[in-house]
N, C-alpha and C positions, 0 to 999 in steps of 0.2 A: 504494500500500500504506500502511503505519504514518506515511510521513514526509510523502505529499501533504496532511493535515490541515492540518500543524505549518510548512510550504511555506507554503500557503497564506495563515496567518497572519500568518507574518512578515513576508512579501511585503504585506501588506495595511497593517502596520506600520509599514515601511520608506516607502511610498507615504502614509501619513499624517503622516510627520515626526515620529516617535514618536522622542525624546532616548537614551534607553536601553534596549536588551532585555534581558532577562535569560532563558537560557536556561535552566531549573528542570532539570537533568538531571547526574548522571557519566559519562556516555556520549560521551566525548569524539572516539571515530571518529566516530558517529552526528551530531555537532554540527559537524565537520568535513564531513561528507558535506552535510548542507543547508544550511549555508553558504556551498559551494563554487556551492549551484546559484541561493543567492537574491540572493548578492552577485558575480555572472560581470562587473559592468557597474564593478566597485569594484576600487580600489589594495586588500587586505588584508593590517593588521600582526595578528600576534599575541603573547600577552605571556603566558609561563609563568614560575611561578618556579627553572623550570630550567635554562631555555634565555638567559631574557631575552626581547630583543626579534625577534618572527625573519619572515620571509615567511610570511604563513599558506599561499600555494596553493602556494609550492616547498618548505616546512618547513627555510628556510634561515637560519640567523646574520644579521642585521643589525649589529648591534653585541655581538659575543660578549664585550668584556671590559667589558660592562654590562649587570647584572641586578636591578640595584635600579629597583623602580617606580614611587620617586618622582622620579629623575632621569629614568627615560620619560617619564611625564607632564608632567615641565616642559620636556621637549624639545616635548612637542607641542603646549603652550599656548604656546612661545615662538613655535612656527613663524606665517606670515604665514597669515590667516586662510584665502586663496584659495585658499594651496596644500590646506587641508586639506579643502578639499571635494573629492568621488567618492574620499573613502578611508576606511575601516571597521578600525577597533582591535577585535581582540575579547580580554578579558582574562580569564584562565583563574586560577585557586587565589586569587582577589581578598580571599575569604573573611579568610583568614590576615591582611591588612591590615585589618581594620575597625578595630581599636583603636589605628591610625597617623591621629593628624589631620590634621596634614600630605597624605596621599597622598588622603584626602577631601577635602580642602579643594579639591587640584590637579585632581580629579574631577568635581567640582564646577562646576571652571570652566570646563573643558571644555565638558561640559555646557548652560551659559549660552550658549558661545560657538554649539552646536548650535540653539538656541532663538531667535538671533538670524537663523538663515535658514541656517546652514552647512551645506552636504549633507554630515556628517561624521557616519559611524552609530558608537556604542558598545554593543557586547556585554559581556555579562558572562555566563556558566556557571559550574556548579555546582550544587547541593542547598546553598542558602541559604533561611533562613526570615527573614530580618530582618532589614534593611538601615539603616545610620546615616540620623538623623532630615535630617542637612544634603544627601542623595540619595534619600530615600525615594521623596517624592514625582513624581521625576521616572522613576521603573522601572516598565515593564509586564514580567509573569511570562509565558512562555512555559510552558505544562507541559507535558512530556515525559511521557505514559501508556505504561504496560507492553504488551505485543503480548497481543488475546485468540486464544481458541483456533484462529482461521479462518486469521490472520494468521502464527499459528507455523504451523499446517500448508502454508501457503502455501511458507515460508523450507525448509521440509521437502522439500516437493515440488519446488522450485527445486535442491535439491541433491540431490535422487536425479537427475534430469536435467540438473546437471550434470556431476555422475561416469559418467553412464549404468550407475545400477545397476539389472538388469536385474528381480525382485522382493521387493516388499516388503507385508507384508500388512498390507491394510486398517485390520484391528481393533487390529492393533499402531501403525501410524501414530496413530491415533485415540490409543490411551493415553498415547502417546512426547508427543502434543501437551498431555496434561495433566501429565506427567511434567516437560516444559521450562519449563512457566507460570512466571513471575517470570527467564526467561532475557532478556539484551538479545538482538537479532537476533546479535552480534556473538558473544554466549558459545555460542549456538546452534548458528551454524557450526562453532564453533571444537569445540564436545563432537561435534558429528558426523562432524567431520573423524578427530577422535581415535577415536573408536566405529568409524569404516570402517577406519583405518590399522589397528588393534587387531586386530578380527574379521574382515574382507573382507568385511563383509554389513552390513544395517541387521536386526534381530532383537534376539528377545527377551534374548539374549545381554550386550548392549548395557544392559542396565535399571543393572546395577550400577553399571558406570563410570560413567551419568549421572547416577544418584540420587548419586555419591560427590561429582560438581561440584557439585551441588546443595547438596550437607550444605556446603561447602568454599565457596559462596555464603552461606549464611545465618550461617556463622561470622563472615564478616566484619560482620554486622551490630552481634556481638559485646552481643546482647542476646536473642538467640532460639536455638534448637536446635530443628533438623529431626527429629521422631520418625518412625522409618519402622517402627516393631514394629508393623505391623496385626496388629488384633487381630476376628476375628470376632463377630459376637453370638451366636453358635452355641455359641460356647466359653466364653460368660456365663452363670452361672444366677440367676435370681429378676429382680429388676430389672425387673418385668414390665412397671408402669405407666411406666417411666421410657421401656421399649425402645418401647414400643406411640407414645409422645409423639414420640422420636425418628424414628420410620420416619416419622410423619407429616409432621415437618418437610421431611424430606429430598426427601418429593412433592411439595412444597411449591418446595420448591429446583430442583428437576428441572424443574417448571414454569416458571417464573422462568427457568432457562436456556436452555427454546427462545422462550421470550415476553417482551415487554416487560413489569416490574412495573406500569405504568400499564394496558396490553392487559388485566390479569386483576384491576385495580385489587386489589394485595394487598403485602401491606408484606415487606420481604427479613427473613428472619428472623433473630433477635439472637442469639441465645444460649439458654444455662442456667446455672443456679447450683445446685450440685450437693453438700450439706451429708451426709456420713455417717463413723463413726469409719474409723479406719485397716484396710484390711484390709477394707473393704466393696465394694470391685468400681470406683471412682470412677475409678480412670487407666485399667483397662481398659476402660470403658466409654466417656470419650475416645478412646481408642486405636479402638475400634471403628468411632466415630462417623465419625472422619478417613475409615475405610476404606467403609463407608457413601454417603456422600457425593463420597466419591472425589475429593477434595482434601487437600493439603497438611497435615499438620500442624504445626503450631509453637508450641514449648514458649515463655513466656515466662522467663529465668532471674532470680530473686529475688535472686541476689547480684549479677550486675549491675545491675539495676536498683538497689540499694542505695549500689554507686559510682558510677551515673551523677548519685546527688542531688550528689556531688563534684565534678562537672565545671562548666568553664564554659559559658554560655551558656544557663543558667534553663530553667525548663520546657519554656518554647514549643517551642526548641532540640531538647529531648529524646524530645520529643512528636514532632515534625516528623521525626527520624531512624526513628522506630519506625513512625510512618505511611510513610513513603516504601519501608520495606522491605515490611507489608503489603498496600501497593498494588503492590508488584511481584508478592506472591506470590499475592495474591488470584485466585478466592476459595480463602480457607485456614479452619481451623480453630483459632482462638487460644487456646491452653492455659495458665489460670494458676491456679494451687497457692496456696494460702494465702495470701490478702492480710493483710498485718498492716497495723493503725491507721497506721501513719506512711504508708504506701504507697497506704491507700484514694482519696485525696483527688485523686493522680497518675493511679490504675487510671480513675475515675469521669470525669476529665478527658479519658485518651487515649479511653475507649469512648464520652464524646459528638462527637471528631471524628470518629470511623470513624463515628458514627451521620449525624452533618452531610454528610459527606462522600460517603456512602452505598456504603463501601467493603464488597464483600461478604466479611465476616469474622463465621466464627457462633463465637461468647465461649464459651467452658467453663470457668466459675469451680468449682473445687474445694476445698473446705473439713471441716472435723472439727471445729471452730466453731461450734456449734448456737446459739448468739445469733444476736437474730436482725438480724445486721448488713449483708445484703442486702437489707433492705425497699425503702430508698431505689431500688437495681437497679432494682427493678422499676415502683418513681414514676416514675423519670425516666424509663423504658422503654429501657434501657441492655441489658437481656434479656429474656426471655421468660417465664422461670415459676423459679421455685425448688421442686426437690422434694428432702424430707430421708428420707433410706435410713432405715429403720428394719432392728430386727436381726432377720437371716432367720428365717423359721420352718422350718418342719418339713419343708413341700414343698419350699421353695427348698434345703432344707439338701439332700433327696433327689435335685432336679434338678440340683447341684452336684455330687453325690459321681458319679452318674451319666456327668456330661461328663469329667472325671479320670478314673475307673475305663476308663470305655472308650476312652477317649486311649490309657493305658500297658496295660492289658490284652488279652488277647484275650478271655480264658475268663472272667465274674467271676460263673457261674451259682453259685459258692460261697459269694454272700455276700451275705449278708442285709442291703439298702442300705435299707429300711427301718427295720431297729434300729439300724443306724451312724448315720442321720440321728438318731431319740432321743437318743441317747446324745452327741452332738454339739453339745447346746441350747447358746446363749453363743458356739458360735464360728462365725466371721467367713469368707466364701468364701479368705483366704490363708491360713488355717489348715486348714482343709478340703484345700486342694487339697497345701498341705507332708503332711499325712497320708499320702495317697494316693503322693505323693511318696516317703515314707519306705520305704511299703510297699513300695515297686517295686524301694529300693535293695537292702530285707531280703532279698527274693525271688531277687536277683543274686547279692548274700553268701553265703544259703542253700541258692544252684542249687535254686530251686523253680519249677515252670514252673508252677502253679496259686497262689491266695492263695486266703484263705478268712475267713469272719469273725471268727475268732480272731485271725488276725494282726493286722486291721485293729483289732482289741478292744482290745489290747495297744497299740497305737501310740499312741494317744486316751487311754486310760489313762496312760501314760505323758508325753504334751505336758497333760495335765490338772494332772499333778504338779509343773509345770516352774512 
């Protein structure tokens, strides 16, 4: 399954006298589990900063009233060289030391003493993007990729057999597996465990609790928010050429996920950049698109992005947290809201590693911004087209009143949705649809179980004034 790749590798590694691994991953059962199988032939220590020093295959204390890693490390470079061959340190939260020179230095020479012929393997785990200049060179990156959809059905089907739950249908398995996407194997089990103790079934029942782990996942990224408000394009008015460009991406998409992009030689599609005032349909129409596409959405948030310019460890760093979580969740839809000047230069940066990388994430930049400060977007090929809303006219105004009216009404043969569209020129589908809104509250107030276009006359009249 997911781990014979990453197996293989290592093993391949290990067998080439490779100094140090680094396992690219926070999945520390997951790192546990294939290391248990690639190093069976090896003495293994491991070193947390919680524990200390301890047995990695009994998860036992070696020396519990020492937890400092620089005194480990120069236990082990003190020891006689012979002894330290067929034994493997893997050092876990290492991160946290990078700005101790000391504890690179003693890493270091470890290291040398590995080069000089020592069967002495060192691991290192974690989501590190950038390691001291005096170890750089000596680390190969193992990557850790996210499970695709064959792989989590697989983890699925493993535990409907091994609960023996007797059915489960199809079409919902199929969804549950786009539902889990960006899950490790490990949160997988663990929500479906929860999902069966909860319900006694695997069903549609089930969606809430998983989508809640999911929201309770991307919080910890503590730079995104999971939007789950699908929004239909049914419940959209006007937007024609924008929806017409959409639908065709998403064939597009569709294509692409039963083929290889080489197989149909055609490029994964990027995005849009999506310019119109406030009140013009622009987050529903993301909101749609997620649903569309039937992948994830994820909001980027502007304010932390604004305190992560505060944190330590410079772009790369910040880039590298924000990709590691898209590549879990992929393919998603990346939602971001007004880029300001200080932020552009960041935004242009992450969206050419998701392009390098060829992570599938389609961009929805959203703005009110009519400068025209997306040009470069579309030089670099960072997106795919920019189109700017212009203000509804007449028909859009009448195919808007249309999907509101018959949303909250039954009856609306009373009202002349044609003269309400005139009389409406200048405003904007959220204004529109607060109307109609209003109407429905007056109707409640007024115990009227018909409207008609007086009241709507009045309403319009009235937000006109305002």
């Amino acid at each position: 399954m997911l781990d014979k790749e990453i197996i293989k590798k290592i093993s391949l590694y290990i067998d080439a006298q490779y100094p140090v691994i680094h396992l690219d991953t926070y999945e520390d059962i997951r790192i546990d589990r294939i290391l248990n199988k690639v190093c069976k032939e090896y003495e293994v220590y491991e070193y947390n900063s919680s524990n200390g020093l301890m047995d990695f295959k009994k998860k036992a204390c070696i020396k519990e009233d020492i937890k400092d890693l620089e005194v480990i490390l120069d236990y082990f470079n003190k020891l006689n060289p012979s002894i330290l061959n067929g034994k493997v340190l893997v050092i876990k939260d290492i991160k946290q030391y990078f700005s101790n020179h000391n504890i690179i230095l003693k890493l270091e020479n470890l290291v040398k003493l590995v080069l000089k012929g020592i069967d002495f393997k060192i691991f290192l785990s974690g989501v590190i993007s950038e390691f001291p200049e005096e170890i750089k060179e000596y680390i190969t990156t193992v990557k850790f990729r996210t499970m695709n959809i064959y792989e989590i059905q697989e983890v699925i089907n493993n535990f409907i057999l091994e609960y023996n739950i007797e059915f489960v249908d199809n079409h919902f398995i199929e969804e549950l597996c786009v539902l889990l996407k960006g899950f490790t194997e490990y949160e997988i089990e663990n929500v479906l465990s929860l999902a069966y103790v909860t319900y006694g079934e695997l069903s549609y029942k089930v969606k809430d609790l998983i989508l809640s782990e999911k929201i309770n996942i991307t919080e910890k990224s503590n730079i995104f928010t999971l939007i789950n408000d699908k929004v239909s394009f049914d419940e959209i008015g006007g937007l024609h050429r924008l929806k017409i460009w959409i639908k065709n991406k998403s064939i597009i998409y569709d294509e692409i996920c039963t083929k290889k992009p080489t197989e149909i030689n055609i490029d994964i599609p990027k995005g849009v950049c999506i310019v119109g005032d406030a009140g013009s349909g622009k987050s529903s129409f993301v909101k749609a698109t997620s649903k569309l596409f039937n992948i994830p959405l994820l909001k980027l948030d502007n304010m932390k992005l604004k305190q992560m310019r505060f944190n330590k460890g410079g772009v790369k760093y910040r880039i590298d947290k924000i990709i590691s979580y898209l590549e879990r969740f992929s393919p998603c839809v990346l939602w971001i809201n007004e880029i300001e000047l200080d932020d552009k230069y960041f935004i242009k940066y992450l969206l050419e590693i998701i392009r390098e990388k060829q992570i599938f994430v389609f961009t929805m930049i959203t703005s009110e911004n009519k400068e025209n400060q997306f040009k470069d977007f579309i030089l670099k090929k960072l997106v795919d087209d920019i189109f700017i809303l212009e203000p509804l006219n007449e028909k859009e105004r009448t195919e808007i009143l249309n999907i509101h009216l018959k949303k909250r009404f039954k009856d609306i043969n009373n009202i002349d949705i044609n003269y309400i569209s005139k009389i409406t020129e200048g405003l904007n589908g959220v204004l529109i649809e607060k109307i109609v809104k209003d109407a429905l509250e007056n109707s409640i107030i007024e115990d009227k179980e018909n409207i008609n276009t007086e009241d709507i006359v009045e309403i319009v009249n009235y937000n006109k004034l305002k």
